[in-house]
Backbone and ligand atoms as CSV (ligand in chain L), in Angstrom:
chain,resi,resn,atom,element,x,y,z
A,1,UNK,N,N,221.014,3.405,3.179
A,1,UNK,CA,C,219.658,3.558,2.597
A,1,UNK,C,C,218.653,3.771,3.728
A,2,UNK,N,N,217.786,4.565,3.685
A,2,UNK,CA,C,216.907,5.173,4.676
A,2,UNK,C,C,215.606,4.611,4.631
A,3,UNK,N,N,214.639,3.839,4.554
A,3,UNK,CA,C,213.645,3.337,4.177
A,3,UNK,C,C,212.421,3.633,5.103
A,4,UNK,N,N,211.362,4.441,4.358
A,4,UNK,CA,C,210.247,4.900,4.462
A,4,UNK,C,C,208.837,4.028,3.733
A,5,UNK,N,N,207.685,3.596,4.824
A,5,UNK,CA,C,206.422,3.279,4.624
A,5,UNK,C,C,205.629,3.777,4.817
A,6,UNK,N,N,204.691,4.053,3.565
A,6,UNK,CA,C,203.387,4.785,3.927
A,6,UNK,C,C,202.405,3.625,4.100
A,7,UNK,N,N,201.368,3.953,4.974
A,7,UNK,CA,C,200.735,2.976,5.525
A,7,UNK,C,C,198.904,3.998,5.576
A,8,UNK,N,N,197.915,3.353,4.719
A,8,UNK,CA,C,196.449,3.466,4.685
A,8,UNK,C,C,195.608,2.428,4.867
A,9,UNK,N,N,194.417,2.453,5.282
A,9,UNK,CA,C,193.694,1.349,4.811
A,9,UNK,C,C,193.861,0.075,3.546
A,10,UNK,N,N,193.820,0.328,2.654
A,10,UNK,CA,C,193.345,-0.125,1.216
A,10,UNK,C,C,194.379,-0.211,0.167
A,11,UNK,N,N,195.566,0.692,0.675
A,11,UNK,CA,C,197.010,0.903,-0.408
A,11,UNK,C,C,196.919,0.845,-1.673
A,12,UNK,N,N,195.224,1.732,-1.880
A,12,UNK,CA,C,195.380,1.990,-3.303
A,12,UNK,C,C,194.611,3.908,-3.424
A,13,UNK,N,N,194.363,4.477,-1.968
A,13,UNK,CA,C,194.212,5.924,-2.484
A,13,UNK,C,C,194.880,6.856,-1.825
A,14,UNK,N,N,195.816,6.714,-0.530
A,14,UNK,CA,C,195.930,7.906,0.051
A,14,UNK,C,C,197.537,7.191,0.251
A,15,UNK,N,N,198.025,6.077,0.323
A,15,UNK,CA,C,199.470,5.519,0.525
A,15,UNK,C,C,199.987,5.163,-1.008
A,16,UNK,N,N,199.580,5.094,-1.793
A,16,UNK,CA,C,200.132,5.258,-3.193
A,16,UNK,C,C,200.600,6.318,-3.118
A,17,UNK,N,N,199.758,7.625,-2.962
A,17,UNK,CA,C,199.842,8.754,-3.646
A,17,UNK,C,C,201.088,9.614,-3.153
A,18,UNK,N,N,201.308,9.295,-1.301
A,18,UNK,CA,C,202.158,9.435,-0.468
A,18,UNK,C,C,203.590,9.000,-0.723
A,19,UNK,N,N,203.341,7.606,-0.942
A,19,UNK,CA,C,204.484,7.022,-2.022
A,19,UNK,C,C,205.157,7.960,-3.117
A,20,UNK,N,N,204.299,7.908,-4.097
A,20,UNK,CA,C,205.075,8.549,-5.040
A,20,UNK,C,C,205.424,10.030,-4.820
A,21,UNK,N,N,204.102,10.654,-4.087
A,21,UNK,CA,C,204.858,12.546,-3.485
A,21,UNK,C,C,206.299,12.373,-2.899
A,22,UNK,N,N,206.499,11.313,-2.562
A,22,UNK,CA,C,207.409,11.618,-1.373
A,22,UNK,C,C,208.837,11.106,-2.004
A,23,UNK,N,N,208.516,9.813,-3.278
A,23,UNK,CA,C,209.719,9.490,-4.133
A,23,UNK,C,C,210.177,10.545,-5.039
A,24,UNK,N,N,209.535,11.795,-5.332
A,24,UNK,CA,C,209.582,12.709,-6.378
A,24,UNK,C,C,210.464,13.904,-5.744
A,25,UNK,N,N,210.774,13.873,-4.328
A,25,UNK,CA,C,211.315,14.823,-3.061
A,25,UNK,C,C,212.329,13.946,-2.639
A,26,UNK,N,N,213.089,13.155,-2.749
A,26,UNK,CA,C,214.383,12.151,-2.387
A,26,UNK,C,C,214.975,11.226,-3.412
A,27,UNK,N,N,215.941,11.716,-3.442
A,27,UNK,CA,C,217.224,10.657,-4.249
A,27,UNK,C,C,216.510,8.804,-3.761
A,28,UNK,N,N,216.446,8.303,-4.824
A,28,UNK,CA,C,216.333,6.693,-5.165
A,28,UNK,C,C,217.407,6.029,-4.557
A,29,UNK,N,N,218.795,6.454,-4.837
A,29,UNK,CA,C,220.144,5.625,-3.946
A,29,UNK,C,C,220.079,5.701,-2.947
A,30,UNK,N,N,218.999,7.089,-2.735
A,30,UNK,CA,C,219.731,6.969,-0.896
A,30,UNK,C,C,218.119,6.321,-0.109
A,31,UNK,N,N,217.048,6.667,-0.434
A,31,UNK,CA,C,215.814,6.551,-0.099
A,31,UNK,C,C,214.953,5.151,-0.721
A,32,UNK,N,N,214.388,4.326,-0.145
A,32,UNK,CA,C,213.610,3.438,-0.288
A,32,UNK,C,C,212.229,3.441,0.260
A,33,UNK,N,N,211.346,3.497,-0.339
A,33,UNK,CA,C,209.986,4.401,-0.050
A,33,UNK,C,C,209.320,3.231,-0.498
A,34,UNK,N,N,208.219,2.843,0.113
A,34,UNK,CA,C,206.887,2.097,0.074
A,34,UNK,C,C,206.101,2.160,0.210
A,35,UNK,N,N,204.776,1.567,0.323
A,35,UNK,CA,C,203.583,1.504,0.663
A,35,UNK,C,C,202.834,0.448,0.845
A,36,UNK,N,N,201.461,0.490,1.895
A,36,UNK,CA,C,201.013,-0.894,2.479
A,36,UNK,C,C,199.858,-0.631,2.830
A,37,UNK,N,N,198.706,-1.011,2.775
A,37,UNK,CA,C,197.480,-1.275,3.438
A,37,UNK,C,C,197.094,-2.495,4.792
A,38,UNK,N,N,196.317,-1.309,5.545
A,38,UNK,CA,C,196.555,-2.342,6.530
A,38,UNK,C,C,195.612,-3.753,6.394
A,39,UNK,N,N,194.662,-3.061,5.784
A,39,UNK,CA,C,193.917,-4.422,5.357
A,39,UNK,C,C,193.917,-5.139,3.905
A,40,UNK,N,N,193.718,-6.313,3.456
A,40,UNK,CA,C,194.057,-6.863,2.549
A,40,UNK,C,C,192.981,-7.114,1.061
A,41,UNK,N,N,192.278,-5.732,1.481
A,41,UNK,CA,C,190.841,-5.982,0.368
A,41,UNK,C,C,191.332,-5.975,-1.322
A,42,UNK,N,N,192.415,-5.110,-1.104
A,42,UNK,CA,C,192.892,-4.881,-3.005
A,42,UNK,C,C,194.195,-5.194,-3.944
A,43,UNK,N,N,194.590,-6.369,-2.912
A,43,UNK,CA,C,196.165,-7.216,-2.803
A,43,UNK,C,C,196.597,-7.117,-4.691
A,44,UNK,N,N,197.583,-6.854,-4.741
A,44,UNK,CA,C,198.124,-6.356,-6.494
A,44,UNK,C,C,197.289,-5.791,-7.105
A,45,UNK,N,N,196.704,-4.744,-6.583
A,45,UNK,CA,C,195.604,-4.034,-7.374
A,45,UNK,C,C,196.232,-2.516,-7.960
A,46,UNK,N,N,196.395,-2.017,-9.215
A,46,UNK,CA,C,196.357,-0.885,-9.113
A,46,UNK,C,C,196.432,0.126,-8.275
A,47,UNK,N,N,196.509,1.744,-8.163
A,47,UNK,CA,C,196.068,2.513,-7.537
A,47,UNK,C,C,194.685,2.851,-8.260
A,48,UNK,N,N,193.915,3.488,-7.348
A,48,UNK,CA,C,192.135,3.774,-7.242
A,48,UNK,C,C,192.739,4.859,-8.782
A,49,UNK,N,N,191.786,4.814,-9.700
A,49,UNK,CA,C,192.034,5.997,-10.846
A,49,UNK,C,C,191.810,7.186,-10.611
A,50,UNK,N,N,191.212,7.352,-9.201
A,50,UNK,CA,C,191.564,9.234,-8.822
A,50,UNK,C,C,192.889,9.184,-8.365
A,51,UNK,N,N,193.274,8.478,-7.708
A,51,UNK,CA,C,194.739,8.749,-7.003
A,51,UNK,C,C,195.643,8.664,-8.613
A,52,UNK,N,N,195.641,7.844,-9.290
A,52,UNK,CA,C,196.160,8.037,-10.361
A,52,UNK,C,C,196.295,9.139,-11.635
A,53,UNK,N,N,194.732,9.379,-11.535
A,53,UNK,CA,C,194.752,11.044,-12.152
A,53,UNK,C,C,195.147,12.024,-11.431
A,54,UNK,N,N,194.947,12.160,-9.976
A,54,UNK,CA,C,195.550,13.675,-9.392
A,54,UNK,C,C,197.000,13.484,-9.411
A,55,UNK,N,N,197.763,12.414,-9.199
A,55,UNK,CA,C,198.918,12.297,-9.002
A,55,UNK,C,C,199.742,12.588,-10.423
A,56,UNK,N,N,199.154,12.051,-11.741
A,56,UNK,CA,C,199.154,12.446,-13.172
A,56,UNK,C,C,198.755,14.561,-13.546
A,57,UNK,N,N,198.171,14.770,-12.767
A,57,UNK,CA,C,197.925,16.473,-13.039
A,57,UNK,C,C,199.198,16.928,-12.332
A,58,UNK,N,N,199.655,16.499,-11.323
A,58,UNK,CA,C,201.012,17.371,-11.146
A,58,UNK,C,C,202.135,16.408,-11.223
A,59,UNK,N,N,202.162,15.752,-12.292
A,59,UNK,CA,C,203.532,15.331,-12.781
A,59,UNK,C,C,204.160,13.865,-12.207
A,60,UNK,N,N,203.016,13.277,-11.862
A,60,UNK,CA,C,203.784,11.559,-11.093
A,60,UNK,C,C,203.501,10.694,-11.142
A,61,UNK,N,N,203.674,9.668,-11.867
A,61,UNK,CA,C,202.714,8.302,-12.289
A,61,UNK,C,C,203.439,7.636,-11.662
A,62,UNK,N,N,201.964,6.847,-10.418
A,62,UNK,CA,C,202.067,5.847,-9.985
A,62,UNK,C,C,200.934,4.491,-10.449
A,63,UNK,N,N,200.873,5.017,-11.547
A,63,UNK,CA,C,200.341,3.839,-12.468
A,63,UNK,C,C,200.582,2.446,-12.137
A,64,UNK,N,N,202.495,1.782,-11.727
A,64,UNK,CA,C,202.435,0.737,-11.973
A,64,UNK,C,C,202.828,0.210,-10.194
A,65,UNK,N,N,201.765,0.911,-9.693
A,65,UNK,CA,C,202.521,0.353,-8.299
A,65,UNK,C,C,201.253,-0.466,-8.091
A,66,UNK,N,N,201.565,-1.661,-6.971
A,66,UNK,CA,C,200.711,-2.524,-6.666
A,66,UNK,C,C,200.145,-2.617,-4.728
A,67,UNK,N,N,199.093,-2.668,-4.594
A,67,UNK,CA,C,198.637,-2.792,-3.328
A,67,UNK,C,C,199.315,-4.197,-2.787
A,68,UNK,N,N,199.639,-3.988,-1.515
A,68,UNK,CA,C,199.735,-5.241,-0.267
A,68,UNK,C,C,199.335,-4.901,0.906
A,69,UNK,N,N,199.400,-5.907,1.539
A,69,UNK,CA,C,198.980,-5.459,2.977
A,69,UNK,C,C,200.410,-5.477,3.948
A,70,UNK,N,N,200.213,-4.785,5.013
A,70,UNK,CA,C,201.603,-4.496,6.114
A,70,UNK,C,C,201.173,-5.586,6.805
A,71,UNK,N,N,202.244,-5.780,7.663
A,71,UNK,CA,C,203.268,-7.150,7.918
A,71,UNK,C,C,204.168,-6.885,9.177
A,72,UNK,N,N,203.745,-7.701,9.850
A,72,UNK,CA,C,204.878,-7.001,10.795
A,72,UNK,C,C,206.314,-7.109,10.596
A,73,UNK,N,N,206.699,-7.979,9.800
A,73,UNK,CA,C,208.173,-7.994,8.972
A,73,UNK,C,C,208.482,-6.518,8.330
A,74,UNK,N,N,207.473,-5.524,8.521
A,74,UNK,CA,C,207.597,-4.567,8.255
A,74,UNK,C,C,208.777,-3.420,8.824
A,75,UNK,N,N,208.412,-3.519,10.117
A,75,UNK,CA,C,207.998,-3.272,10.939
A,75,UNK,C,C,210.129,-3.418,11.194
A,76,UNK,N,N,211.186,-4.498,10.564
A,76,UNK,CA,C,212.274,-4.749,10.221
A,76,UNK,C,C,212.895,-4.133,8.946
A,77,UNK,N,N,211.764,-4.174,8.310
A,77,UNK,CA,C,212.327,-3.492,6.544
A,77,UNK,C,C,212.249,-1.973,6.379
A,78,UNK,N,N,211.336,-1.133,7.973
A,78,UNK,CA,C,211.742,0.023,7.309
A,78,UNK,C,C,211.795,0.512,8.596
A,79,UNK,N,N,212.536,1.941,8.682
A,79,UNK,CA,C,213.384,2.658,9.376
A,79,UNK,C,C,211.881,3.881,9.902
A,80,UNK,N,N,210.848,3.695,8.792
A,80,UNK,CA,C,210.121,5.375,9.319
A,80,UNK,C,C,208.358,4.316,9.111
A,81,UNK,N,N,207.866,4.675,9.545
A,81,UNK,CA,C,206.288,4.000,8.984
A,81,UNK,C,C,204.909,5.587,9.207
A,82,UNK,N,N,205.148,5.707,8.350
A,82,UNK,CA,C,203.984,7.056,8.139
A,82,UNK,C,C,202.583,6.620,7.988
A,83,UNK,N,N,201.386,6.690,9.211
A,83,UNK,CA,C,200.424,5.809,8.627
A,83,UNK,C,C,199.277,7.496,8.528
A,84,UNK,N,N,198.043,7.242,7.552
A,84,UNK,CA,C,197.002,8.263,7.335
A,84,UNK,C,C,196.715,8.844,8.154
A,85,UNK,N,N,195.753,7.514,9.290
A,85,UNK,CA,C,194.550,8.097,10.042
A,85,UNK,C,C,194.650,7.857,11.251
A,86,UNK,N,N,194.083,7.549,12.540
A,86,UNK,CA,C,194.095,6.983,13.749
A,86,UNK,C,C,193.762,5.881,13.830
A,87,UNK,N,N,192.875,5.531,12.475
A,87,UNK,CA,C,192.796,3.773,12.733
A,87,UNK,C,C,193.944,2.979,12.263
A,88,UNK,N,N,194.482,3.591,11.090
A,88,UNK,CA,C,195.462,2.889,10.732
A,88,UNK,C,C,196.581,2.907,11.742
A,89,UNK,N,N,196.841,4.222,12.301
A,89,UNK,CA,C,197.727,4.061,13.516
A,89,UNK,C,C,197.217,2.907,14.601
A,90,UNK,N,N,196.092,2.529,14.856
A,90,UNK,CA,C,195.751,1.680,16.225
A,90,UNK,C,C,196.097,0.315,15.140
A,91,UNK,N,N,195.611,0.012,13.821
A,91,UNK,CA,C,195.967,-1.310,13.102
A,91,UNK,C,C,197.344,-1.840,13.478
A,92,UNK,N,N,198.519,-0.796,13.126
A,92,UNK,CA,C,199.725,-1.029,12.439
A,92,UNK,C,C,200.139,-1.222,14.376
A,93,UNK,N,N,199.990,-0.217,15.015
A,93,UNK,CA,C,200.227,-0.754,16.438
A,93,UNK,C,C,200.439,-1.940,17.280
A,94,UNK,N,N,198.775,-2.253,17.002
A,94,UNK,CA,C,198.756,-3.319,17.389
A,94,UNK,C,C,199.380,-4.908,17.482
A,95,UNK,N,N,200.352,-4.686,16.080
A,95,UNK,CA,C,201.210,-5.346,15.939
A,95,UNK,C,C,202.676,-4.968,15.848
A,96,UNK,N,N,202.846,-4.194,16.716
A,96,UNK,CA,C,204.112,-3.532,17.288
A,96,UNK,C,C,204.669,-5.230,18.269
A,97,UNK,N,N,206.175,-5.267,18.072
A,97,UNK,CA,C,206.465,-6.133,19.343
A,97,UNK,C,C,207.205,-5.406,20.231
A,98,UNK,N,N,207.404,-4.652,20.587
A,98,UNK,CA,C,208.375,-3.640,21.341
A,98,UNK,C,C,208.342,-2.385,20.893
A,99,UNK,N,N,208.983,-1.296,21.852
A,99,UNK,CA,C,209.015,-0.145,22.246
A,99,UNK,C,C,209.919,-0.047,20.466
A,100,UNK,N,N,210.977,-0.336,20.143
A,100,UNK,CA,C,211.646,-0.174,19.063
A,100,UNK,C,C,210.448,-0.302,17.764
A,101,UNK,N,N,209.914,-0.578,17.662
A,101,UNK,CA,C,208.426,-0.931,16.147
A,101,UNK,C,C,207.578,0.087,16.578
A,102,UNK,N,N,207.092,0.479,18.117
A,102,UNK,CA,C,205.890,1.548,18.307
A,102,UNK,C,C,206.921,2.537,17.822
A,103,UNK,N,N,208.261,3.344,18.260
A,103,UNK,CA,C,208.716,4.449,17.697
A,103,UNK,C,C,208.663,4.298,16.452
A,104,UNK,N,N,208.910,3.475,15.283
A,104,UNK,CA,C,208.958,3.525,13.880
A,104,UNK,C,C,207.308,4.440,13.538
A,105,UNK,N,N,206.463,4.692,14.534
A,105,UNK,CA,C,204.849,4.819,13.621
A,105,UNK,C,C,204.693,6.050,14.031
A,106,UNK,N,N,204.269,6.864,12.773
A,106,UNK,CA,C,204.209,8.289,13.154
A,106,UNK,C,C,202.718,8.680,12.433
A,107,UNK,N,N,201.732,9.631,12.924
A,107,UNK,CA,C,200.631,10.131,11.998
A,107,UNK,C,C,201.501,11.254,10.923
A,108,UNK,N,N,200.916,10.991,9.619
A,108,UNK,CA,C,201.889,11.963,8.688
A,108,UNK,C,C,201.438,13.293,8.772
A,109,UNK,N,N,200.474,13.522,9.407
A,109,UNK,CA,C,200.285,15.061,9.404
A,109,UNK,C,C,200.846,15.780,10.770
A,110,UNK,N,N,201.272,14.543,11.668
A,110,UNK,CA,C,201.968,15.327,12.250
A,110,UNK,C,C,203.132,15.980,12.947
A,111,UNK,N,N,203.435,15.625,11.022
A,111,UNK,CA,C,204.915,16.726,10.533
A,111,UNK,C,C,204.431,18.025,10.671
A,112,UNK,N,N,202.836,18.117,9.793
A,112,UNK,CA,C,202.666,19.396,9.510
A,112,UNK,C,C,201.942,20.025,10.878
A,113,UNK,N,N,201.367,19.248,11.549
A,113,UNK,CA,C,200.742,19.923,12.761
A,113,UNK,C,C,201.448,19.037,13.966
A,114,UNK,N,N,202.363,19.193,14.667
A,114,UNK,CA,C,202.344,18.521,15.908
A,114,UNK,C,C,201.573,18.006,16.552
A,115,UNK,N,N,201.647,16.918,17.096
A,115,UNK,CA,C,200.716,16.349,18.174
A,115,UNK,C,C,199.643,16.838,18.390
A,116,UNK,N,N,198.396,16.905,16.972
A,116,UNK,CA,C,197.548,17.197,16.671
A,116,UNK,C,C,196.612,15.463,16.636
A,117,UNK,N,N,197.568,14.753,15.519
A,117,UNK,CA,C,196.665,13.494,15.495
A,117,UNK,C,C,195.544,13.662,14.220
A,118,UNK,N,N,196.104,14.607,13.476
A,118,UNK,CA,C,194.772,14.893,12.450
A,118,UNK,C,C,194.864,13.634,11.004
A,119,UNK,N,N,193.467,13.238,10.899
A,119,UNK,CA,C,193.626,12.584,10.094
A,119,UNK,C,C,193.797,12.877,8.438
A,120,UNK,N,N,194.691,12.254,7.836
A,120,UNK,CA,C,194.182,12.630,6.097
A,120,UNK,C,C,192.935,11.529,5.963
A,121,UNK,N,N,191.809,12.285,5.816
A,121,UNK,CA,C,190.451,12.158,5.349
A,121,UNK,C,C,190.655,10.660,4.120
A,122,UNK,N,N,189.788,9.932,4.438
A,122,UNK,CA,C,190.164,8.651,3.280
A,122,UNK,C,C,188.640,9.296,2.026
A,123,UNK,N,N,189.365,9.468,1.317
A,123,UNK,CA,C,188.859,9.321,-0.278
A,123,UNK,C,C,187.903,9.061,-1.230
A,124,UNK,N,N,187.925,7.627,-0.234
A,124,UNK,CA,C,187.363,6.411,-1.388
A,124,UNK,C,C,185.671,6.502,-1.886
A,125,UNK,N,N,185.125,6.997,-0.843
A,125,UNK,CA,C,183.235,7.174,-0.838
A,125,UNK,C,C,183.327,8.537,-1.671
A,126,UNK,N,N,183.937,9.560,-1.384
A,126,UNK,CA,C,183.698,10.558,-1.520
A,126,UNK,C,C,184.055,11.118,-3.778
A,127,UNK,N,N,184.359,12.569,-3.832
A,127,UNK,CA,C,184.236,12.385,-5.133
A,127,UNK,C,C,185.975,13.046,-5.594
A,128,UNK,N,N,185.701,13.781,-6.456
A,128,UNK,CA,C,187.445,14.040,-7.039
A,128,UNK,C,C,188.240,15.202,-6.153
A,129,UNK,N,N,186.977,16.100,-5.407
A,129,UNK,CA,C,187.642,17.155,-4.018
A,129,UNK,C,C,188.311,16.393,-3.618
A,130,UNK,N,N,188.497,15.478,-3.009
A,130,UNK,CA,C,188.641,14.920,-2.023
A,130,UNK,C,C,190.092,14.357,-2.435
A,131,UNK,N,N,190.357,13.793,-3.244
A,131,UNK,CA,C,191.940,13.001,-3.543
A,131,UNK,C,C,192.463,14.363,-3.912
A,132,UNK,N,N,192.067,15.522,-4.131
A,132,UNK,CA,C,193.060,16.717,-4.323
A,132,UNK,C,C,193.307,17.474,-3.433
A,133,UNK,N,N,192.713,17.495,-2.328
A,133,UNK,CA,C,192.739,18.057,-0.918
A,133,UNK,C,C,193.804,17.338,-0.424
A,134,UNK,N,N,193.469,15.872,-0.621
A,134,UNK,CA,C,194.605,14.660,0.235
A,134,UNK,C,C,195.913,14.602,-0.350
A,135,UNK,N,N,195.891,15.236,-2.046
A,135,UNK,CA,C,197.513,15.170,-2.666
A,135,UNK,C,C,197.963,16.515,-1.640
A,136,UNK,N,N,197.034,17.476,-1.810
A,136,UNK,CA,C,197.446,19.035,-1.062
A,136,UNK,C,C,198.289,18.408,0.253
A,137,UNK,N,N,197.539,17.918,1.192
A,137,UNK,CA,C,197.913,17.422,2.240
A,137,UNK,C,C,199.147,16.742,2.675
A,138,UNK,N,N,199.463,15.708,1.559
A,138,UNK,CA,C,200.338,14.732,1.702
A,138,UNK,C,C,201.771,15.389,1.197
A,139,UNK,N,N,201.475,16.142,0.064
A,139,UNK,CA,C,202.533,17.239,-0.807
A,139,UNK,C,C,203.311,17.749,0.225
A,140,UNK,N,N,202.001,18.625,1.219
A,140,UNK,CA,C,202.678,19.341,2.629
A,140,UNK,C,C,203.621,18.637,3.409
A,141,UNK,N,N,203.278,17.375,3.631
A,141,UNK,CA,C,203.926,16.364,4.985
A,141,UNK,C,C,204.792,15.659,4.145
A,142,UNK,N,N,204.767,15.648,2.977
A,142,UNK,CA,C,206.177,15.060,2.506
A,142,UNK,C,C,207.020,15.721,2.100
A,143,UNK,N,N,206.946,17.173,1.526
A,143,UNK,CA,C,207.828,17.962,1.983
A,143,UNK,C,C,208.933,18.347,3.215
A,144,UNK,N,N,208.051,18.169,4.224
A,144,UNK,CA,C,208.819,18.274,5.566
A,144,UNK,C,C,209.309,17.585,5.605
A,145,UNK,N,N,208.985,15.907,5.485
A,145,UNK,CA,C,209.726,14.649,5.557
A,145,UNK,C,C,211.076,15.201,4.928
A,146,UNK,N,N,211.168,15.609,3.601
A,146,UNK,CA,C,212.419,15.402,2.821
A,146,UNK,C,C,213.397,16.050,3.011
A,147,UNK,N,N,212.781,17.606,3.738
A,147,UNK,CA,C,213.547,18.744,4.520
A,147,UNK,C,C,214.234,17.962,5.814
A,148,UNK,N,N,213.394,17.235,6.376
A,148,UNK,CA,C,213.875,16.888,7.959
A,148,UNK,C,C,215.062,15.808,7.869
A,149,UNK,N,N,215.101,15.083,6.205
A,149,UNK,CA,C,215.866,13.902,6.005
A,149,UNK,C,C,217.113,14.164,5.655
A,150,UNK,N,N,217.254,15.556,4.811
A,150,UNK,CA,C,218.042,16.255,4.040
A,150,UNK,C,C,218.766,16.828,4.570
L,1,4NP,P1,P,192.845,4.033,1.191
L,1,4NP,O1,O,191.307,4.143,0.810
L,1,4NP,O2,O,192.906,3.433,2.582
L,1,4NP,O3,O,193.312,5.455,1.187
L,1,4NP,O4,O,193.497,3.167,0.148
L,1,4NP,C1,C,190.424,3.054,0.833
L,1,4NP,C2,C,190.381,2.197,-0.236
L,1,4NP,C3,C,189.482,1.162,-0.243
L,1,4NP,C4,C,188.632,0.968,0.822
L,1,4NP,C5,C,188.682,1.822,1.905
L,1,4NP,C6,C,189.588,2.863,1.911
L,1,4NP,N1,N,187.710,-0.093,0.814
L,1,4NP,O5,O,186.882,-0.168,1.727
L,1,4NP,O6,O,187.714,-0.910,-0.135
């Protein structure tokens, strides 16, 4: 079993959505896919109802998934850690204990752009552009993921 974490701020608009793009592109037996916020503002909360409607317009309900926060026990439970932005990359870092936990952390866009560092844009202020740009986005980089796994 191969086990993949998506990792955002809040783990209810841009690592849900990542989640489920990316469960809809890999076999369940073989793939174990998650998600985590690095901070702990929306602990068993829903996903945000835009991430839930854009993810619902092309076919994927992540209706019943629940927010937590990452852990460095994480950091043991999964094999890949995909985080949004650069902050979330410096969060999830920072609690790296070794060279083995910093390789697990990758920026997810840059599957799609190499060692670019570009962030997926967070959501949450902004209006419904914005979580459909970020499904666009995430669609892209989890694609590659499933190609590169496959
Ligand atoms: P996310 O978006 O990190 O993509 O889940 C956010 C959700 C909530 C907040 C910030 C970002 N917040 O400040 O509550």
């Amino acid at each position: 079993m191969v086990k993949i974490l998506m990792v955002c701020l809040g783990n209810i608009c841009r690592s849900p959505l990542a989640e489920g793009i990316l469960k809809s592109k890999l076999a369940s037996n073989s793939y174990f896919i998650d998600s985590a916020g690095t901070a702990n503002y929306h602990h068993g909360k829903q996903p945000d109802s835009r991430s839930i409607a854009v993810a619902r317009k092309y076919g994927l309900d992540i209706s019943h998934l629940k927010a937590r926060q990452f852990t460095v026990d994480d950091f043991d439970a999964f094999d890949f850690i995909y985080v949004m932005d650069e902050s979330n990359y410096q969060n999830v870092l920072s609690l790296a204990r070794n060279e083995n936990d910093t390789q697990k952390v990758c920026m997810i866009l840059n599957l799609v752009y190499p060692n670019q560092n570009y962030d997926v844009p967070d959501p949450y202020y902004g209006g419904d552009e914005g979580f459909e740009k970020v499904y666009k986005m995430l669609d892209e980089a989890c694609t590659i993921i499933a190609e590169n796994l496959s």
